[in-house]
N, C-alpha and C positions, 0 to 999 in steps of 0.2 A: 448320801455321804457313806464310805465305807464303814464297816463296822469293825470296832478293834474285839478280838476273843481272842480272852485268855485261854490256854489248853490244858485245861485238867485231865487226871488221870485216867477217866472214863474215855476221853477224847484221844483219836490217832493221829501224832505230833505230825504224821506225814498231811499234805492239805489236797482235798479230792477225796480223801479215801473214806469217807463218810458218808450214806446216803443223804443226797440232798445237797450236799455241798459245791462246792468248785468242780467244775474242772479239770484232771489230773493235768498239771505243766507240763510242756510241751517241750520245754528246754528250763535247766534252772541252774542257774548263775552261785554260785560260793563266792559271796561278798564277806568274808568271815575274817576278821583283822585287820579289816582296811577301816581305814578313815573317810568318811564322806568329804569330799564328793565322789571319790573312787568310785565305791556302789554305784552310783548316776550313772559314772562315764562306764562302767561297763556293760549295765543294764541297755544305756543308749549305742553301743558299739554293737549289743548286742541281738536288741529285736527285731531288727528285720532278719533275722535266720529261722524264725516261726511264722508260720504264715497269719494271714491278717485274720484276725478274731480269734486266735491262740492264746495260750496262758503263759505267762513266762514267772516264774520264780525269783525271787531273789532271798538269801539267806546271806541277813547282816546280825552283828553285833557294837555297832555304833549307835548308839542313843539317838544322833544325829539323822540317822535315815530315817527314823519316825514321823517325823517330819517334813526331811528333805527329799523323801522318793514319792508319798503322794503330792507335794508340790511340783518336782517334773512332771509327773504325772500328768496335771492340771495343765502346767505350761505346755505339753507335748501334746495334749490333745488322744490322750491313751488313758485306759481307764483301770485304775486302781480298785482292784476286784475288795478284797481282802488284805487287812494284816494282823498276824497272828504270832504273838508272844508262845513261842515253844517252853519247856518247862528248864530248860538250861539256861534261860535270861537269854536266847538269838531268838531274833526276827524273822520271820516269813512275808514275804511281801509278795502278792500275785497279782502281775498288770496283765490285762487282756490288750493286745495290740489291736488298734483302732484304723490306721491306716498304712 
């Protein structure tokens, strides 16, 4: 199961840039004032523009995608790397694209 981290100040709010970590994303989506499902529909409009086994980003502030983006996720069969609470209350979400 993904792990949710929080991002404390020792930690670089950008996701990859840590040793050890992710991935740097390979495309990353500004879901920033939208309402879910919006994030969904654009994340899904959006992944196939990364090739298969890429990271794609998503940066939401809806409570709602905390839930509703590892659930596509699940449903879509793409894998929910990561999500990570930035220290402004927005979400990082990083899906690896699966097929």
């Amino acid at each position: 199961m993904p792990r949710l981290e929080p991002v404390t100040p020792q930690q670089p709010p950008v996701p990859g840039t840590r040793p050890g970590g992710p991935a740097p994303a390979a495309l990353t989506i500004d879901a920033l004032g939208k309402k879910c499902p919006i994030p969904i529909i654009m994340l899904a409009e959006r992944i196939r523009e990364v090739a298969i086994g890429e990271i794609v980003e998503v940066l939401a502030d809806d409570p709602a995608a905390e839930s509703d983006l590892p659930a596509w996720c699940r449903l879509k069969s793409q894998e929910h790397v990561l999500t990570r609470q930035l220290p402004d209350g927005r979400w990082s979400f990083l899906v690896r694209r699966c097929y």
